[in-house]
C-alpha positions, 0 to 999 in steps of 0.5 A, a space after each residue: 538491527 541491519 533491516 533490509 529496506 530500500 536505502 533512501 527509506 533507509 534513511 528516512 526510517 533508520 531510527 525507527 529500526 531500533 526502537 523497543 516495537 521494532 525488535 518486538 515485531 523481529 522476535 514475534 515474527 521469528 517466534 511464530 516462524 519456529 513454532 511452524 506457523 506459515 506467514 505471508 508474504 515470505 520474508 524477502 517481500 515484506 518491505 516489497 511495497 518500500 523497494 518498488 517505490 523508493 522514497 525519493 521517487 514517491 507521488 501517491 500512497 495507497 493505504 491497505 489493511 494488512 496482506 492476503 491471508 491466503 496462498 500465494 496471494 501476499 506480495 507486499 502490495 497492498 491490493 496487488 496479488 502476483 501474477 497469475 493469481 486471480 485479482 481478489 474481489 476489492 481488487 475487482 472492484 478497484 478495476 471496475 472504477 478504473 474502467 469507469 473513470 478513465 476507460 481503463 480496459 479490466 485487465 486479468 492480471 492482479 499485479 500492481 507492480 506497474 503502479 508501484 514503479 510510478 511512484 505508488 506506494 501500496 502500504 499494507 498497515 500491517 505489513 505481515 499474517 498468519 496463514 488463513 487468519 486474517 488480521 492475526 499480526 494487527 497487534 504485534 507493532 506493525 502499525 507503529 511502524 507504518 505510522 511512523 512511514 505515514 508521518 515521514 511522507 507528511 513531514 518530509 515530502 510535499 504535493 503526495 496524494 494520499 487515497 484513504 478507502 474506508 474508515 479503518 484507512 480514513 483514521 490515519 488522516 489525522 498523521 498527514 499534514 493537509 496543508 502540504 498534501 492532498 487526502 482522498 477519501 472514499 469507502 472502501 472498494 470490498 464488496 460489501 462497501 463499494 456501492 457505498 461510495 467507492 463507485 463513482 469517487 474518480 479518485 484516479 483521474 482526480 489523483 492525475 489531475 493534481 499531480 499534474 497540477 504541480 508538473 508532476 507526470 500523471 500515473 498510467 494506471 493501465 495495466 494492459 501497457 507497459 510503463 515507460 522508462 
């Protein structure tokens, strides 16, 4: 099966494209696709997160659930919405805890695209929905695959940060190697949790700290500026 997907995740992820739960998420997809269900994000941008962030250019991974459910939302970022669309409450929340620990002015804007090209990889665990019902594509194979994505960063790359927001992010430690990486936890930043411990977890400053402590350049999470080439 030809995926179309970043040629150096290409690389790392080839074999994984023509194992039996690969090809049953493709006739999942195509199925629901032919019967009229509307599913986000479009097809073009559900490997979006792996072409922003190339495999060789990787330093941190934020875990997600699975995409927005509603219109337009869905980008294949996990957190991020297009631009122009209203950031999402646990977005909100992230925004807030970014003002919080480094000053970070809240910015209107929802898209994460900035981050993503610094090296952060926004990984939706379930990479596809069905519009207005969320968590419809949990069980189709999606996380066979984000599994097996985990485990290559942890096996193949050294000094990642890993931020793992709430439990159903926190039961993936177990596919990272903790001798080589660096895992963060916290709860997650939904309003219903965020007080719970996201608030107050610095996970960005701590997140440039140990970058920088492997000479790596820190992420600019500032959203009000524009990366640098």
């Amino acid at each position: 099966m030809d995926v179309k997907i970043e040629e150096s995740w290409k690389a790392v992820l080839k074999h994984e494209f023509t194992k039996p739960y690969f090809l049953q998420v493709a006739t999942h997809l195509k199925t629901e696709r032919a019967t009229g269900a509307v599913i986000y994000p479009p097809g073009s941008l559900i490997f979006h997160a792996f072409f922003t962030t190339p495999f060789d250019e990787l330093k941190v991974v934020i875990l997600g659930q699975d995409p927005y459910h509603g219109p337009g939302q869905a980008h294949g970022l996990s957190f991020s919405v297009p631009e122009g669309v209203p950031p999402p409450p646990s977005l909100g929340n992230i925004y807030k805890e970014l003002n919080k620990d480094i000053g970070m002015p809240i910015p209107k804007t929802g898209d994460l695209t900035k981050w993503a090209k610094q090296g952060v990889l926004l990984l939706n665990a379930v990479l596809t929905v069905r519009a207005n019902e969320p968590a419809s594509h949990a069980k189709i194979g999606w996380m066979d695959f984000t599994d097996a994505v985990i485990r290559k960063i942890s096996d193949e790359k050294k000094g990642i940060v890993f931020l793992l927001w709430g439990r159903f992010a926190q039961e993936k430690q177990i596919l990272i190697d903790e001798t080589k990486h660096y895992v963060l936890k916290a709860a997650h930043p939904s309003p219903f949790s965020a007080d719970k411990g996201f608030f107050g977890c610095k996970h960005f400053s701590r997140t440039n700290e140990l970058l920088m402590k492997q000479g790596l350049s820190p992420i600019d999470w500032d959203l009000s500026t524009e990366v640098e080439k």
